[in-house]
mmCIF file of the C-alpha atoms, coordinates in Angstrom:
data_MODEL
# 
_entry.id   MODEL 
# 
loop_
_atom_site.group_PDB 
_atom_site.id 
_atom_site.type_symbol 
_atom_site.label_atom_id 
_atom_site.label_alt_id 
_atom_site.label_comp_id 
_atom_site.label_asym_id 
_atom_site.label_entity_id 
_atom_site.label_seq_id 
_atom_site.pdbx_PDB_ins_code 
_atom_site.Cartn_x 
_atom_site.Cartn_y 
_atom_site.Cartn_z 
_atom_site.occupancy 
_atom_site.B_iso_or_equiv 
_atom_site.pdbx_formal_charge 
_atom_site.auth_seq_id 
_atom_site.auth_comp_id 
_atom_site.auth_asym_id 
_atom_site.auth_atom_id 
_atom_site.pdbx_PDB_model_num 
ATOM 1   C CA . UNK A 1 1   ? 4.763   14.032 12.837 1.00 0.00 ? 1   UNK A CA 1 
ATOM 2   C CA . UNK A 1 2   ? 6.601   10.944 11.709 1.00 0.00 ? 2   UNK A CA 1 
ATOM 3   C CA . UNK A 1 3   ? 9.713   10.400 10.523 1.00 0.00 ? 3   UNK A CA 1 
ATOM 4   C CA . UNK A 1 4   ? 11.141  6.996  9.832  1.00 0.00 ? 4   UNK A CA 1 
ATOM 5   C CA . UNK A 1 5   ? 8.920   5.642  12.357 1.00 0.00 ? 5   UNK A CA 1 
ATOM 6   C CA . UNK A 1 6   ? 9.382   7.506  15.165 1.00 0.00 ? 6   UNK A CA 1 
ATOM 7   C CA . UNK A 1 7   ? 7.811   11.017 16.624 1.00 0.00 ? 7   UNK A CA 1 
ATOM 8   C CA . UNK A 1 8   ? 9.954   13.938 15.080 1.00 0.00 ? 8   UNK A CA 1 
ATOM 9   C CA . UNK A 1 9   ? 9.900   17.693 14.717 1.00 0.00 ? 9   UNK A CA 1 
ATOM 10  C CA . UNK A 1 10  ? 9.937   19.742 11.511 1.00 0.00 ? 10  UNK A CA 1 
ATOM 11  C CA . UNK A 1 11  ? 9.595   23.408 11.069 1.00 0.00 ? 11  UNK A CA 1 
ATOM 12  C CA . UNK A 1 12  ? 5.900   24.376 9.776  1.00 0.00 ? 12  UNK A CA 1 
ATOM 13  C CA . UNK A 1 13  ? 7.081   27.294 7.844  1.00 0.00 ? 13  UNK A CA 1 
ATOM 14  C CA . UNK A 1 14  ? 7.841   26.337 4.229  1.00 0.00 ? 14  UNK A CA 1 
ATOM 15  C CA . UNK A 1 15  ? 3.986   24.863 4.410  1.00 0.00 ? 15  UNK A CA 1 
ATOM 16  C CA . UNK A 1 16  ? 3.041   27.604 5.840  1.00 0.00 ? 16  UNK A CA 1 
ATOM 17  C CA . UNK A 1 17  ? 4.426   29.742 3.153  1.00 0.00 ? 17  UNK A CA 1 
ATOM 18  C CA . UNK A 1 18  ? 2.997   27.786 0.350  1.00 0.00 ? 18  UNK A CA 1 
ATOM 19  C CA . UNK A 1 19  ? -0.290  28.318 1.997  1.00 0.00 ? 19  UNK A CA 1 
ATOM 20  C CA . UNK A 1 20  ? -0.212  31.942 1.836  1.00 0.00 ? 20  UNK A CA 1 
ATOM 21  C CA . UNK A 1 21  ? 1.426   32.091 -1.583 1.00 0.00 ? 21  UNK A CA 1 
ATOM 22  C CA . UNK A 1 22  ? 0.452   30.027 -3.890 1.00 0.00 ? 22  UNK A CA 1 
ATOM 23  C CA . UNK A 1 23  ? 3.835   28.964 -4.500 1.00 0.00 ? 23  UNK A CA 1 
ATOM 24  C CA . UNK A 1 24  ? 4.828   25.733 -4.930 1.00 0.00 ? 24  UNK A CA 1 
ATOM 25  C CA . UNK A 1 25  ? 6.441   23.454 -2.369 1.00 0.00 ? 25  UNK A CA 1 
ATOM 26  C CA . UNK A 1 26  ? 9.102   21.208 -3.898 1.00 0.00 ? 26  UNK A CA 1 
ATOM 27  C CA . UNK A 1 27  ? 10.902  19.027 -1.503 1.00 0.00 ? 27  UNK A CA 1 
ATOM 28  C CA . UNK A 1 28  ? 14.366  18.348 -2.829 1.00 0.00 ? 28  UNK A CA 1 
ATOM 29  C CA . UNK A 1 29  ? 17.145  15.229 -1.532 1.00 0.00 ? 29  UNK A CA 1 
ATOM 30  C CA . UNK A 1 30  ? 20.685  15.673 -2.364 1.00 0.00 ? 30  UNK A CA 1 
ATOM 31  C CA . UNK A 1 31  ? 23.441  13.066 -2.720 1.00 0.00 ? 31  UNK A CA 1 
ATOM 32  C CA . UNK A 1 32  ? 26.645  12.606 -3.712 1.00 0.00 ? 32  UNK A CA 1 
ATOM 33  C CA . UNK A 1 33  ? 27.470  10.892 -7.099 1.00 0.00 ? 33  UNK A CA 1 
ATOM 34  C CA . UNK A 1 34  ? 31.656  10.568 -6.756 1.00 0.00 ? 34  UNK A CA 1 
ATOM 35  C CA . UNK A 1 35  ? 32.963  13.787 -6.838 1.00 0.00 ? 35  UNK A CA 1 
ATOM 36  C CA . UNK A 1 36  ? 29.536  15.192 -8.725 1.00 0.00 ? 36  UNK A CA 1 
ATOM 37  C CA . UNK A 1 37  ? 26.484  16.405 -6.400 1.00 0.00 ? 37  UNK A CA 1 
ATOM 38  C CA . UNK A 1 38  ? 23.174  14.682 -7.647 1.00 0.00 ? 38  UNK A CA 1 
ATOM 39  C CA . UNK A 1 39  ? 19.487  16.011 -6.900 1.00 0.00 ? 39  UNK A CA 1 
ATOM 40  C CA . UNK A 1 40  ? 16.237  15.266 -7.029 1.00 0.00 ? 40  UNK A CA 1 
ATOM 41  C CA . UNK A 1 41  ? 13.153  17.706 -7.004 1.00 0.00 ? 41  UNK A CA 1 
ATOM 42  C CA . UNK A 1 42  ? 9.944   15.368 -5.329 1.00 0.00 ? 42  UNK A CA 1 
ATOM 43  C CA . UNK A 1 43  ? 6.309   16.571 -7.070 1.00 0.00 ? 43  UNK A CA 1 
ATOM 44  C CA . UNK A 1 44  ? 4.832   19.085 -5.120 1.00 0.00 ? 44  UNK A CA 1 
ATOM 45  C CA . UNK A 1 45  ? 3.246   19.061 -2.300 1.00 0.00 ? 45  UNK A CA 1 
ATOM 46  C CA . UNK A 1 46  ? -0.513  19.871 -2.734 1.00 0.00 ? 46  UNK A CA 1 
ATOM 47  C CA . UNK A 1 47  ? -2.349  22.350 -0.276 1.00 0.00 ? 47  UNK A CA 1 
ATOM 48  C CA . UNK A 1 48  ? -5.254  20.299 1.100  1.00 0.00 ? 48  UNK A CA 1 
ATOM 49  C CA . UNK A 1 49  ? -8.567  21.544 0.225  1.00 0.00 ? 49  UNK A CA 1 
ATOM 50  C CA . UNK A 1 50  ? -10.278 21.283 3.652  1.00 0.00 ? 50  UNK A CA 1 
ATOM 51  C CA . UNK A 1 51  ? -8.987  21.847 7.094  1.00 0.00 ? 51  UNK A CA 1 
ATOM 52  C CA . UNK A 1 52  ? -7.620  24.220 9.354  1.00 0.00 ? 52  UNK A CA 1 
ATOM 53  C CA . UNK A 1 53  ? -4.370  26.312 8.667  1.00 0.00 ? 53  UNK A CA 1 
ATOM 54  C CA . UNK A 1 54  ? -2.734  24.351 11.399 1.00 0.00 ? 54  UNK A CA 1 
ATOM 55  C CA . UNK A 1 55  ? -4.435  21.199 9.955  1.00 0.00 ? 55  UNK A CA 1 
ATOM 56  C CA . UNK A 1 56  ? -2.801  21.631 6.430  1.00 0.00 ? 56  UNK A CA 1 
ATOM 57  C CA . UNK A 1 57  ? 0.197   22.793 8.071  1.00 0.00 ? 57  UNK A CA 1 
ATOM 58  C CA . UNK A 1 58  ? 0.643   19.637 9.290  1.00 0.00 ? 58  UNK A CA 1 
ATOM 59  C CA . UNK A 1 59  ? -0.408  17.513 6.467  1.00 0.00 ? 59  UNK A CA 1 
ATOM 60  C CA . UNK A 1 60  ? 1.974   18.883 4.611  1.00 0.00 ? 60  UNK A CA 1 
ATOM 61  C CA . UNK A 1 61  ? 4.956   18.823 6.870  1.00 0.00 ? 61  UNK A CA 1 
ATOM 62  C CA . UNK A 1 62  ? 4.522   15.022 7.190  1.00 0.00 ? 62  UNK A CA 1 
ATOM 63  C CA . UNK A 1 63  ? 4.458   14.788 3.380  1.00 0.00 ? 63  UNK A CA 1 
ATOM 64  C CA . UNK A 1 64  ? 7.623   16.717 3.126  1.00 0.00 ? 64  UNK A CA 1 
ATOM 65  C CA . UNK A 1 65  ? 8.705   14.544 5.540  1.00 0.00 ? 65  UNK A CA 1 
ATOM 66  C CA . UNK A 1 66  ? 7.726   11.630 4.152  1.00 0.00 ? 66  UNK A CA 1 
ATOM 67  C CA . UNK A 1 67  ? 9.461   12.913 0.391  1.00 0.00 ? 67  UNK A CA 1 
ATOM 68  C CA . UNK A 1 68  ? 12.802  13.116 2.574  1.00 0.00 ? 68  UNK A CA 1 
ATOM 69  C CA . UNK A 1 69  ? 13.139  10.017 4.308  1.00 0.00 ? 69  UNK A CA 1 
ATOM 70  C CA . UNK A 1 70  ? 12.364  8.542  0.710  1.00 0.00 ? 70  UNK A CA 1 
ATOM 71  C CA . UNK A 1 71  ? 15.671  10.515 -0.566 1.00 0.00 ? 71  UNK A CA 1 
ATOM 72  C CA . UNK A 1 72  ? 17.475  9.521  2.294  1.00 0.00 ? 72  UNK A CA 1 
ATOM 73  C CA . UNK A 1 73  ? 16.609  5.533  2.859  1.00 0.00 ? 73  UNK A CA 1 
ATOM 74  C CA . UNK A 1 74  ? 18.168  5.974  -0.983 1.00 0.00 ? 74  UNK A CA 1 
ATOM 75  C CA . UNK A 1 75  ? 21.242  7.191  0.016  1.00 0.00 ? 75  UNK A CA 1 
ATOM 76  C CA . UNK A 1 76  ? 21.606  7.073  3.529  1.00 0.00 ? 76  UNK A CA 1 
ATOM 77  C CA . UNK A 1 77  ? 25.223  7.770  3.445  1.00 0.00 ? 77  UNK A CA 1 
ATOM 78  C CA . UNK A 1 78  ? 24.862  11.386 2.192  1.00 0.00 ? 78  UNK A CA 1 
ATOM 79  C CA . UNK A 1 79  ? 22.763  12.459 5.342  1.00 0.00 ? 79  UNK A CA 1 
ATOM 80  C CA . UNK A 1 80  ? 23.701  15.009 7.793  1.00 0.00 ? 80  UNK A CA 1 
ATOM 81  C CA . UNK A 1 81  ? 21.783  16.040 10.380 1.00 0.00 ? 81  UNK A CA 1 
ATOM 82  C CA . UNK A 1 82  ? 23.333  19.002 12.818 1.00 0.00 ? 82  UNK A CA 1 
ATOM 83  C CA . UNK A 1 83  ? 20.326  19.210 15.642 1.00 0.00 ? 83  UNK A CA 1 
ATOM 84  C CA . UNK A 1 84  ? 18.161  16.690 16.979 1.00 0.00 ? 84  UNK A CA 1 
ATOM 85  C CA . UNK A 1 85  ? 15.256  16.169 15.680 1.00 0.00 ? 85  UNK A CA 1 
ATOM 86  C CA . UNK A 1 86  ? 13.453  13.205 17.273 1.00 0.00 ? 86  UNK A CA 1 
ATOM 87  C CA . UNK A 1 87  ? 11.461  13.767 20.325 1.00 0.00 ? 87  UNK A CA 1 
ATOM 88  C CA . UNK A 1 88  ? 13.252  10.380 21.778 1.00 0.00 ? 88  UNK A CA 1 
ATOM 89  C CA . UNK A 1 89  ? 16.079  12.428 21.562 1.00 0.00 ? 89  UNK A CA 1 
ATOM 90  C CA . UNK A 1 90  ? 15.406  15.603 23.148 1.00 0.00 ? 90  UNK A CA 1 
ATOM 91  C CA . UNK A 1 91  ? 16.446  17.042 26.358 1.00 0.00 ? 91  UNK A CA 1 
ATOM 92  C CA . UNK A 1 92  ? 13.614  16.567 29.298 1.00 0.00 ? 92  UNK A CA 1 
ATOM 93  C CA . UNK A 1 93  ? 12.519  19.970 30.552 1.00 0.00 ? 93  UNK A CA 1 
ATOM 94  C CA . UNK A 1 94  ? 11.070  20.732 33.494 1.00 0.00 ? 94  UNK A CA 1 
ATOM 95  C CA . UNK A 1 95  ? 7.698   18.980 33.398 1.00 0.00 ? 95  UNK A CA 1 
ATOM 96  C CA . UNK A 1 96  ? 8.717   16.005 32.106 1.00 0.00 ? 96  UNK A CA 1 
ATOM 97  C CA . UNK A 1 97  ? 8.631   16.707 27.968 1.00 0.00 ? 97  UNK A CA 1 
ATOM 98  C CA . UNK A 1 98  ? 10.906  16.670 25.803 1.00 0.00 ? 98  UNK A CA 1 
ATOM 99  C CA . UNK A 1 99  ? 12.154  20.261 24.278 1.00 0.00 ? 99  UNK A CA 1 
ATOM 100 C CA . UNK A 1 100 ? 9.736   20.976 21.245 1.00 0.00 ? 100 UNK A CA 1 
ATOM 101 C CA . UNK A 1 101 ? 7.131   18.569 22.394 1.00 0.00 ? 101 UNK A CA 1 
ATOM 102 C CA . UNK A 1 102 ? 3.971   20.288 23.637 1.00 0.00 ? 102 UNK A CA 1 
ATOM 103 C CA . UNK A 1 103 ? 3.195   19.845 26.946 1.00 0.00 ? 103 UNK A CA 1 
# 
């Protein structure tokens, strides 16, 4: 998937999970507003109607991705990330890939 640009990771699971539920997946983007936390609940994101579960999986991933760069390019200041999650920035493994990357 892509994430600002660049070849990224995301879990699969809260697709997944929507897939097998029915329930609705709602990306949100948080951000600080002085001392007051703001939020903002994206529109769903829509099971596609053809595809693999894999397929879908993956379409939707990107579009949750897609709902939280938006949040974040408008308030970049309020983002934390605690792991890596471009592939750029991965650890090589034996074999020459990156950790997460298939091989």
């Amino acid at each position: 998937m892509k994430f600002f640009g660049e070849s990224a990771r995301m879990p699969g699971g809260p697709a997944m999970l929507a897939q097998q539920t029915g329930a609705l997946l709602l990306p949100v983007t948080l951000w600080y507003d002085g001392a007051m936390m703001r939020g903002r609940i994206h529109p769903p994101v829509d099971v596609p109607e053809t595809g693999t579960r894999a397929e879908k999986t993956s379409v939707m991933t990107q579009a949750l991705a897609d709902a939280f760069a938006t949040g974040i390019a408008d308030h970049p200041e309020d983002w934390h990330m605690l792991q890596r999650l471009w592939l750029a920035d991965l650890e090589p493994r034996p074999g020459g890939t990156a950790a997460g990357e298939p091989s």
